[in-house]
C-alpha positions as a Markdown table, in Angstrom:
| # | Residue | x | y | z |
|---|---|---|---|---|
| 1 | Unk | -2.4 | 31.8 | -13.2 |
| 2 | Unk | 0.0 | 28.8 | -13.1 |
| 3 | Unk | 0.9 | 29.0 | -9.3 |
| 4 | Unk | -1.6 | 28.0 | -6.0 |
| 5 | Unk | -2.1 | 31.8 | -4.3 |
| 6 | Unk | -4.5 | 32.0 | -1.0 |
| 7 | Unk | -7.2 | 32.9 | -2.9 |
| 8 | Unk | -7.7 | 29.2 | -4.1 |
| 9 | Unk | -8.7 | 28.4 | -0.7 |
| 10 | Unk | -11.5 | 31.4 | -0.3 |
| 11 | Unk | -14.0 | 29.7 | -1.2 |
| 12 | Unk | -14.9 | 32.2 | -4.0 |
| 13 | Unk | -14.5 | 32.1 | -7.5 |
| 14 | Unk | -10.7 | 31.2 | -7.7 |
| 15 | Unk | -11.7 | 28.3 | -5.5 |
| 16 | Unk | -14.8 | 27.3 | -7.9 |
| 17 | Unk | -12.4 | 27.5 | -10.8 |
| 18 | Unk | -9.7 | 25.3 | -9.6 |
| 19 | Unk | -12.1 | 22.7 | -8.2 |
| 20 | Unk | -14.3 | 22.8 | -11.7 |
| 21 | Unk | -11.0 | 22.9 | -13.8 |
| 22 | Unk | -8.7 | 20.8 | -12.2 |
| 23 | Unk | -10.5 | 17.7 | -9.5 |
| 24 | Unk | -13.8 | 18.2 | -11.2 |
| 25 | Unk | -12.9 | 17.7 | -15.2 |
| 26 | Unk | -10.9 | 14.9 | -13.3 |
| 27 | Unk | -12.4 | 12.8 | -10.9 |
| 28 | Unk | -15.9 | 13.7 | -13.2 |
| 29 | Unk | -18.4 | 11.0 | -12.1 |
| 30 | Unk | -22.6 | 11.3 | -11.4 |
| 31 | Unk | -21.9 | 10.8 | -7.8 |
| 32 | Unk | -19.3 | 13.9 | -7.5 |
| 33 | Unk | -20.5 | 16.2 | -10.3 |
| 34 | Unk | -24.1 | 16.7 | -7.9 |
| 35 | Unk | -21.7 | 18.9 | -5.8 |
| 36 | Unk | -23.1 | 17.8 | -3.0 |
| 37 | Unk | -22.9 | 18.4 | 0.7 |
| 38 | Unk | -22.3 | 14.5 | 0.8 |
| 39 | Unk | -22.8 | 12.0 | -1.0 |
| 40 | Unk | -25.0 | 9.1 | -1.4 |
| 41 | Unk | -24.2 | 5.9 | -2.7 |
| 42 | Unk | -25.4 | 2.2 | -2.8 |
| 43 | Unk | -24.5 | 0.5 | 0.3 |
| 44 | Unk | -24.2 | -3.2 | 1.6 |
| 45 | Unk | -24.3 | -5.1 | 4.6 |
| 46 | Unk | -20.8 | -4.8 | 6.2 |
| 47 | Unk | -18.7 | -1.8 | 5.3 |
| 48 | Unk | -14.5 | -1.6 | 5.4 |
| 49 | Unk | -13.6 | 2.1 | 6.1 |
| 50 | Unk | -9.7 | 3.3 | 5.8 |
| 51 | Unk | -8.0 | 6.5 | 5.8 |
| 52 | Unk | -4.7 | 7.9 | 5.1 |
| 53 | Unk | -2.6 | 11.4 | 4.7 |
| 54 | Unk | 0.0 | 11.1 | 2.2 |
| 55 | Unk | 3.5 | 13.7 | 2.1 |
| 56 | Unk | 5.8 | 12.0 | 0.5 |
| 57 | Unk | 8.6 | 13.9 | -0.9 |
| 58 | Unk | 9.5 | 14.1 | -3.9 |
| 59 | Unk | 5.5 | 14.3 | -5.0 |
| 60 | Unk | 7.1 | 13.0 | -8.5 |
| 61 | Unk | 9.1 | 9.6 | -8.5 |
| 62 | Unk | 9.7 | 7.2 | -11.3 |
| 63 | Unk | 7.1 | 4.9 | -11.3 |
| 64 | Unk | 4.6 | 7.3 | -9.6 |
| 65 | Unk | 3.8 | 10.2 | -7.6 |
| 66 | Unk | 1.4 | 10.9 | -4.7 |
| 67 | Unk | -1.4 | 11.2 | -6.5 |
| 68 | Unk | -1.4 | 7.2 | -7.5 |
| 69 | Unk | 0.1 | 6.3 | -4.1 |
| 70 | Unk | -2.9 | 8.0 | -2.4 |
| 71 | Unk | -5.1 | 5.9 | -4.6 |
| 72 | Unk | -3.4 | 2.7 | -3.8 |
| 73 | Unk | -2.8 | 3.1 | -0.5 |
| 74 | Unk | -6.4 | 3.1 | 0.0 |
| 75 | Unk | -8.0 | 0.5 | -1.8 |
| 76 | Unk | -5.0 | -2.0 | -0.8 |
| 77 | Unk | -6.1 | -1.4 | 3.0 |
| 78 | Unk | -9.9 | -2.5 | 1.9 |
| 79 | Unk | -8.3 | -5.4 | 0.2 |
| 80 | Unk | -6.3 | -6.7 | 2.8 |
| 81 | Unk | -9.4 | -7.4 | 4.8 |
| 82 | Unk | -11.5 | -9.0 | 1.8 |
| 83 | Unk | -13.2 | -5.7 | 1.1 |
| 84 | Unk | -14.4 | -4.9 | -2.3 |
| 85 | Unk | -12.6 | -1.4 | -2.9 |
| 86 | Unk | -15.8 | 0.9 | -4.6 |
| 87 | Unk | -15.5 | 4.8 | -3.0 |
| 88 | Unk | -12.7 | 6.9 | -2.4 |
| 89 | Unk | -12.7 | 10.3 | -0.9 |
| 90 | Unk | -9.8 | 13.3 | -1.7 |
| 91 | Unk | -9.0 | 16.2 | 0.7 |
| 92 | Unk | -6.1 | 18.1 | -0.8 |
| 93 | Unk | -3.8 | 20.7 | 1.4 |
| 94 | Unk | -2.4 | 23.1 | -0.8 |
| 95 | Unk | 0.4 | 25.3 | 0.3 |
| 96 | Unk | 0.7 | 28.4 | -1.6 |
| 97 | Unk | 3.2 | 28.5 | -4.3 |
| 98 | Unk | 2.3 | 24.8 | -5.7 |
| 99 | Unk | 3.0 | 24.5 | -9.3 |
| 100 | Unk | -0.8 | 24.0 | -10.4 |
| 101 | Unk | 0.6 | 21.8 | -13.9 |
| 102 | Unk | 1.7 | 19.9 | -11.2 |
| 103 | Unk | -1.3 | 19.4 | -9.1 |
| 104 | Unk | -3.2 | 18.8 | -12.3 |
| 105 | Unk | -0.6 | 15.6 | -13.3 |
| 106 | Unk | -1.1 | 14.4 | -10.0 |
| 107 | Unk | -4.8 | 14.9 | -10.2 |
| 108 | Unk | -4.9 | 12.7 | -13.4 |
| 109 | Unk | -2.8 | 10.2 | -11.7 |
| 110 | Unk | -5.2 | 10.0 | -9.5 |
| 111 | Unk | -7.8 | 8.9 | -11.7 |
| 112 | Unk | -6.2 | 7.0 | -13.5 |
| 113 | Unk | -5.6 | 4.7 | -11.1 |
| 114 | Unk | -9.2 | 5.1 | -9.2 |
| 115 | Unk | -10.1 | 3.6 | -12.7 |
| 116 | Unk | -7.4 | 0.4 | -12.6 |
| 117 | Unk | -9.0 | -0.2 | -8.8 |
| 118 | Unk | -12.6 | -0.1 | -9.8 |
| 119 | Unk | -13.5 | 3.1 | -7.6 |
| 120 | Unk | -14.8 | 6.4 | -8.0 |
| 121 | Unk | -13.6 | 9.7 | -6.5 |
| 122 | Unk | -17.5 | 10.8 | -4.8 |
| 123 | Unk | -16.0 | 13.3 | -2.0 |
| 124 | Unk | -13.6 | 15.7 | -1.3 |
| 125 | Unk | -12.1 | 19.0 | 0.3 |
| 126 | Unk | -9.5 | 21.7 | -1.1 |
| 127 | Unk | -7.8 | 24.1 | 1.5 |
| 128 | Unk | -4.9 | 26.5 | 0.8 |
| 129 | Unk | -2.2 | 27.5 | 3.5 |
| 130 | Unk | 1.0 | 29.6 | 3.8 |
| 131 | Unk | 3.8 | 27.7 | 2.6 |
| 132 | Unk | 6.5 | 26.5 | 0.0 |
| 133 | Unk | 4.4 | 24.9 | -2.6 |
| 134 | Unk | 3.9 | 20.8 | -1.1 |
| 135 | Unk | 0.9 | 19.0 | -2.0 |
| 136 | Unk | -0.5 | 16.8 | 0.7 |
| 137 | Unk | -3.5 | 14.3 | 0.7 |
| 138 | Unk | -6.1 | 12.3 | 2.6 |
| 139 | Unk | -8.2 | 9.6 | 0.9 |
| 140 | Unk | -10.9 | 7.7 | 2.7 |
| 141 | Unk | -11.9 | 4.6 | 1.1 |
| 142 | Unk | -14.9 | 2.6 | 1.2 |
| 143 | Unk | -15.5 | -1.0 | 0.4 |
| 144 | Unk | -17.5 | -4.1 | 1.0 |
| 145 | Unk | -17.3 | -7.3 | 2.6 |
| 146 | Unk | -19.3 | -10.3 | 0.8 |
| 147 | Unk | -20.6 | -12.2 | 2.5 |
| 148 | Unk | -18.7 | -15.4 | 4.3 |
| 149 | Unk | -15.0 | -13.7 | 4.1 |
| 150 | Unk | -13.6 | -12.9 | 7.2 |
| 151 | Unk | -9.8 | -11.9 | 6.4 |
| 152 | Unk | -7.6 | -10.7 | 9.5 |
| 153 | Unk | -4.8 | -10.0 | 11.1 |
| 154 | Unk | -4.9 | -12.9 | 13.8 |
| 155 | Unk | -6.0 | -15.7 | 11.3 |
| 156 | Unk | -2.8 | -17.4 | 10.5 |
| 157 | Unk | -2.9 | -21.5 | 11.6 |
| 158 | Unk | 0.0 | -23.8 | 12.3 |
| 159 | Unk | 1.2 | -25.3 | 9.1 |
| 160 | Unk | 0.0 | -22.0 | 7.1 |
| 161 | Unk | 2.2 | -21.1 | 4.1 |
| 162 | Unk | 3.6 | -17.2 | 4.1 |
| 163 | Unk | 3.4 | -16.1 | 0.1 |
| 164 | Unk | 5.1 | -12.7 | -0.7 |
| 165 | Unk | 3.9 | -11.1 | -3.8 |
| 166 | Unk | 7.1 | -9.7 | -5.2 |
| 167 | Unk | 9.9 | -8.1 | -4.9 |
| 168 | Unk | 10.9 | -5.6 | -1.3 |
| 169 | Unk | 12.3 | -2.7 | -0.8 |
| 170 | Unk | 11.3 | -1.2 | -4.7 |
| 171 | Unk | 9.8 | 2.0 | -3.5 |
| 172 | Unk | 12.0 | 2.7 | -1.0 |
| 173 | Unk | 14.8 | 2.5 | -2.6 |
| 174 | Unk | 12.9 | 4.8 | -5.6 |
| 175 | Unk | 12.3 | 7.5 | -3.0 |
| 176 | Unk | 16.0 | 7.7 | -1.6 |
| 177 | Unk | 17.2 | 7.5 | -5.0 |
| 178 | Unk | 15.6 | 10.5 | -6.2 |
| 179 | Unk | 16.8 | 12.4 | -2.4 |
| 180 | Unk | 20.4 | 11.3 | -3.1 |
| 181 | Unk | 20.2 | 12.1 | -6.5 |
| 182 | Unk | 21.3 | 8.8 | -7.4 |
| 183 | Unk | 21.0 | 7.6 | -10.7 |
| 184 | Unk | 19.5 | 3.6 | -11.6 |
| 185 | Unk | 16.5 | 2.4 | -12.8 |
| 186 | Unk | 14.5 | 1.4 | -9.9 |
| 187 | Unk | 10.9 | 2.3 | -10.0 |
| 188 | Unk | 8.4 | 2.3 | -7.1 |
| 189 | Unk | 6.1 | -0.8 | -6.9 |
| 190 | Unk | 2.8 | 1.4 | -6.2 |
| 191 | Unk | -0.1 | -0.1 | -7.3 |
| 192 | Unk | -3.6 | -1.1 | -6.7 |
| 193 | Unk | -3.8 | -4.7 | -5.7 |
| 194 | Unk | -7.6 | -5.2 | -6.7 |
| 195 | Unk | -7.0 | -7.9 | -9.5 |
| 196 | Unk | -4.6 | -9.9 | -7.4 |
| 197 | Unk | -6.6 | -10.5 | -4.3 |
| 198 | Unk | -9.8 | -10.7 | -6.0 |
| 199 | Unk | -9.0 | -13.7 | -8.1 |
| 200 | Unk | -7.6 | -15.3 | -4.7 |
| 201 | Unk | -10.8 | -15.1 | -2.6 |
| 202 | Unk | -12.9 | -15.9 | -5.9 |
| 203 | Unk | -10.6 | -19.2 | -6.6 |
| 204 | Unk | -11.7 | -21.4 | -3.3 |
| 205 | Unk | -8.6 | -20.4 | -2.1 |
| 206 | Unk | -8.2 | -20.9 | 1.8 |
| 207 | Unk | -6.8 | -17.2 | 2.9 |
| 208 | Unk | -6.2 | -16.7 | 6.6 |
| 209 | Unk | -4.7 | -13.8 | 6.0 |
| 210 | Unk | -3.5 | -10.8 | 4.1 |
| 211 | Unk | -1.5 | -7.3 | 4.7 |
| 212 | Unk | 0.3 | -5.0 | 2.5 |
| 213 | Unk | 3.9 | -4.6 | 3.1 |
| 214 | Unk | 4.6 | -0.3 | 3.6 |
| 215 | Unk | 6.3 | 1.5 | 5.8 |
| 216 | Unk | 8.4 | -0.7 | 8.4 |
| 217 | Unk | 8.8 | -3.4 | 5.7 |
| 218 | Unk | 8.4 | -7.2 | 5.9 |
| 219 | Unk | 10.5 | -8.2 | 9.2 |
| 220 | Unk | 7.7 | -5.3 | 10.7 |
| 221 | Unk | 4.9 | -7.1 | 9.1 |
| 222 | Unk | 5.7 | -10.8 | 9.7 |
| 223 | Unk | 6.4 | -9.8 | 13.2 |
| 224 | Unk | 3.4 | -8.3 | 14.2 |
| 225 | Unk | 1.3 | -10.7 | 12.5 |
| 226 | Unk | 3.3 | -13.4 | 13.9 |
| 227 | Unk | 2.4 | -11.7 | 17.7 |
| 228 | Unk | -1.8 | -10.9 | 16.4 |
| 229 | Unk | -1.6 | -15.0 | 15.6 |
| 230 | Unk | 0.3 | -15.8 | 18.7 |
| 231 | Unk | 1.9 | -18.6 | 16.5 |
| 232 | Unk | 5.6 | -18.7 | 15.2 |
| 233 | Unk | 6.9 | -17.8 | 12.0 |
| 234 | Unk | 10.0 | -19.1 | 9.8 |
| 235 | Unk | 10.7 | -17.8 | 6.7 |
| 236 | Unk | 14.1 | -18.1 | 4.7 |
| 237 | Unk | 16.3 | -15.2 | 4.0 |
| 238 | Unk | 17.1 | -17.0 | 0.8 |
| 239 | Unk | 13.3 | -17.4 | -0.9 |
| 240 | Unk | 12.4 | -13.6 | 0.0 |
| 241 | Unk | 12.1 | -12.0 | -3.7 |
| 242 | Unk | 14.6 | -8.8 | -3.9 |
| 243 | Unk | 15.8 | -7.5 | -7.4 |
| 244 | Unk | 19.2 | -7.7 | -8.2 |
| 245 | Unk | 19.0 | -3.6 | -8.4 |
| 246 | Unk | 18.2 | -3.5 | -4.7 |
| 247 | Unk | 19.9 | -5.7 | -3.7 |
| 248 | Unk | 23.2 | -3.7 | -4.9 |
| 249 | Unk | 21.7 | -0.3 | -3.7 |
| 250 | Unk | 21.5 | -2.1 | -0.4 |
| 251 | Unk | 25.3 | -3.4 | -0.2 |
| 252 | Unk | 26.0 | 0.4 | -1.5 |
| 253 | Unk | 24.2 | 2.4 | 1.2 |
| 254 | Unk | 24.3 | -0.7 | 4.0 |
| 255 | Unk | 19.9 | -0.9 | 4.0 |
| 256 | Unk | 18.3 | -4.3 | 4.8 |
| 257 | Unk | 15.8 | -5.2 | 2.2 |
| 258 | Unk | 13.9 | -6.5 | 5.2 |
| 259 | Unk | 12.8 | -3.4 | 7.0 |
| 260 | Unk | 12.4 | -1.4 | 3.3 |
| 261 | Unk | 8.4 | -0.3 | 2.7 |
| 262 | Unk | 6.6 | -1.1 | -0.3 |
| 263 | Unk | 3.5 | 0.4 | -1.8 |
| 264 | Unk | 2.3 | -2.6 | -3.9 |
| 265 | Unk | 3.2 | -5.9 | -2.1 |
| 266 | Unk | 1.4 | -8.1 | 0.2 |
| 267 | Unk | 1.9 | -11.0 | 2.3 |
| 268 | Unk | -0.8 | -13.8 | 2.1 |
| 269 | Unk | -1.0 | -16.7 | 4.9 |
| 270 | Unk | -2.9 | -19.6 | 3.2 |
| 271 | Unk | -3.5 | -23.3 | 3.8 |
| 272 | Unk | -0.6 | -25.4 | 3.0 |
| 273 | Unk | -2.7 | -27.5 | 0.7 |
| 274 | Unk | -3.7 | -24.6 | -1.4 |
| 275 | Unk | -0.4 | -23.4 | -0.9 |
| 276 | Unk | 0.9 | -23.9 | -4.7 |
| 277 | Unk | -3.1 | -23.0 | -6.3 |
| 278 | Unk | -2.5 | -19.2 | -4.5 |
| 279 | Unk | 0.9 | -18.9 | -5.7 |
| 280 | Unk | 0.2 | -19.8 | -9.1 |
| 281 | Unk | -3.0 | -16.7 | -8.9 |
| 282 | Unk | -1.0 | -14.2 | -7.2 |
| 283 | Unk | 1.9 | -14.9 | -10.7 |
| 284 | Unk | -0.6 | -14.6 | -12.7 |
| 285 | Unk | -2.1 | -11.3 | -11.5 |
| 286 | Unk | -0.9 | -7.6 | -12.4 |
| 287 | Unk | 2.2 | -6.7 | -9.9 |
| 288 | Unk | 2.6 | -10.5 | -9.1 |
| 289 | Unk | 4.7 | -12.2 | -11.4 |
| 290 | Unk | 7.9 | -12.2 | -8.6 |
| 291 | Unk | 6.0 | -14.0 | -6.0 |
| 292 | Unk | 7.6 | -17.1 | -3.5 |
| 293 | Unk | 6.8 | -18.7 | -0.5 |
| 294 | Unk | 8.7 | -17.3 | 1.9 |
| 295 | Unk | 8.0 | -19.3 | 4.9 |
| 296 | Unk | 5.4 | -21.0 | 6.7 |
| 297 | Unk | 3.8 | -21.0 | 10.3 |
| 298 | Unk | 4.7 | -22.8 | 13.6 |
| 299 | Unk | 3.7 | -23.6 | 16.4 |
| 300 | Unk | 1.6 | -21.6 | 18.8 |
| 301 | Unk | 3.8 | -19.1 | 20.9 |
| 302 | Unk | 4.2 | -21.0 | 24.6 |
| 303 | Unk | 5.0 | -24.0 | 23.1 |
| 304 | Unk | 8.5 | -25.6 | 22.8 |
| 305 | Unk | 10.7 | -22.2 | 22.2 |
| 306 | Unk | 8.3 | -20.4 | 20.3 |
| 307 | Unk | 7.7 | -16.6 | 22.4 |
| 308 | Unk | 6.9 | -13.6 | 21.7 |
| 309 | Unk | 10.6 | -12.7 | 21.4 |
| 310 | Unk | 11.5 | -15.0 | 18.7 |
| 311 | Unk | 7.9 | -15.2 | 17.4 |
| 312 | Unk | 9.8 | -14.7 | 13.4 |
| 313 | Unk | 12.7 | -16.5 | 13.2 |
| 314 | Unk | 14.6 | -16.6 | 9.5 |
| 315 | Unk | 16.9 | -19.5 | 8.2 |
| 316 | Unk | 19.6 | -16.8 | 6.6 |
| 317 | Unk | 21.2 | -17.2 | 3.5 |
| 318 | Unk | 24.4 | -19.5 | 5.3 |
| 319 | Unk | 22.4 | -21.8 | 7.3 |
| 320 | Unk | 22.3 | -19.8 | 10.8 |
| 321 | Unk | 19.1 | -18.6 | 12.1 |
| 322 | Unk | 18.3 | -15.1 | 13.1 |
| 323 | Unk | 15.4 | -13.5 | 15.0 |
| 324 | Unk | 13.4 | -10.5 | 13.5 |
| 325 | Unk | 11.8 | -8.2 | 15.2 |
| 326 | Unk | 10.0 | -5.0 | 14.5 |
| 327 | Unk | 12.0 | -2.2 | 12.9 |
| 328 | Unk | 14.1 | 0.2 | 15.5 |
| 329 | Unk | 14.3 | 3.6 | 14.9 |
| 330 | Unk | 12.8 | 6.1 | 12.0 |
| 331 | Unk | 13.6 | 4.6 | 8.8 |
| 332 | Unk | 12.8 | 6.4 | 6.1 |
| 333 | Unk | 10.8 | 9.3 | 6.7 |
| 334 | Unk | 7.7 | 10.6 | 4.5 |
| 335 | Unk | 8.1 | 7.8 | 2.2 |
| 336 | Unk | 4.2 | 7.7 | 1.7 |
């Protein structure tokens, strides 16, 4: 049998077959092989808890596929508020007619990465529905908070230095690639982030902040952190990190590299005198070899001509200033 049929959601023996063949001889692990109702794991004081559905089309993309995106997505939530990623959950929606070589690549994508983050697959759900053979997921991912770090999205100060860790706009332009049938050789940027912002909050590093740059892009992200702050941003259109690739599929389909998600970027908001320390950690780290300081932080919103309307201003690329606000409209749809 090399297709999903209803009977893989029964709960009878084609349902113990798939789960024993395929997500158990995967995810295989003494937490998730006790079959348990739930399980039971080693805990610590404070918790981080994230969840996220992922039906991004095509399932297949050069650089990834939804299996590894699921994974990433998850742990780099934990990690963007200091959280050591160590549990991840997996309920799968099957529609029937799903190409089951499929689900077992994206399975094994799966773990693969769970191993690159540091976590272990411990839970999960399979259900089968009418359909035209997508593959859909939900992780929930658990992770802990030592002690002392309190990472969020209102901690940027005045003075602050903004550090993005590469280049934007690489998975979205993978996804609409592979729609349009265009042919380059973009890959998307997913990827677990664990190395990266370990070594940071290890390092003495002062980190006031730190959020992954997805859907809505980075004029989205430094807005609304900008707004959770209630402090101004500048960046400079020039010192934002976009590959040459990008930045031609841009001019081709008229996209701004600003408002493009990403699947294994971050911004960090540090102290200006640890300003060049972080930058040096995050190009040294896995995925972070592209990064610049893209800006820094004003002054609190209410004073001078910093509001909440112009709360991100960017010096573009001929000397004139331009305000950025939150992205209008759909963008991309089911890019995650």
């Amino acid at each position: 049998m090399d297709k999903i049929i209803m009977e893989h959601g029964s709960g009878g023996r084609a349902t113990g077959e798939l789960i024993d063949k395929i997500f158990g001889d995967c995810f295989a692990n003494d937490v998730l092989s006790a079959m348990e109702d739930a399980a039971v794991v080693d805990g610590s004081g404070r918790i981080a808890i994230t969840t996220d559905s992922f039906v991004v089309t095509p399932m297949e993309f050069p650089g990834g596929d939804i299996g590894r995106l699921s994974v990433c997505g998850s742990v780099n939530d934990l990690l963007m508020r200091g959280a050591v990623p160590r549990y991840i959950t997996s309920g799968f929606i099957l529609e029937e007619g799903a190409d089951i070589a499929l689900l077992r690549r994206i399975v094994e994508s799966m773990a693969k990465t769970a191993k690159e983050a540091g976590v272990i697959v411990v839970a999960g759900d399979t259900k089968v529905v009418e359909g035209n053979g997508g593959i859909y997921i939900n992780t929930t991912g658990v992770g802990f908070v030592p002690d002392g770090v309190d990472i969020k999205a209102s901690g940027a100060r005045q003075g602050d230095a903004i550090i993005a860790s590469g280049n934007m706009g690489d998975h979205h332009a993978t996804i609409l690639s592979a729609r349009m049938g265009i042919s380059n050789r973009i890959e998307s940027d997913n990827a677990p982030l664990v190395e990266m912002v370990q070594n940071l909050l290890k390092s003495g590093v002062q980190v006031h902040v730190l959020r992954d740059v997805t859907r809505g892009g980075l004029g989205t992200v430094l807005k609304e952190l900008s707004l959770a702050s209630g402090h101004q941003f500048l960046v400079e259109e020039t010192k934002i990190p976009v590959s040459n690739q990008v930045k031609d599929f841009c001019g081709l389909l008229g996209l701004d590299p600003l408002y493009m998600g990403n699947e294994g970027k971050l911004i960090a908001i540090v102290a200006k005198e640890d300003e060049e320390k972080a930058l040096e950690i995050i190009r040294s780290a896995r995925y972070g070899a592209d990064a610049c300081v893209i800006g820094q932080v004003l002054a609190p919103l209410g004073e001078g001509d910093a509001t909440p309307q112009n709360s991100v201003i960017m010096k573009t690329r001929i000397g004139g200033k331009r305000v950025v606000d939150v992205l209008l409209g759909e963008g991309l749809p089911r890019i995650c």
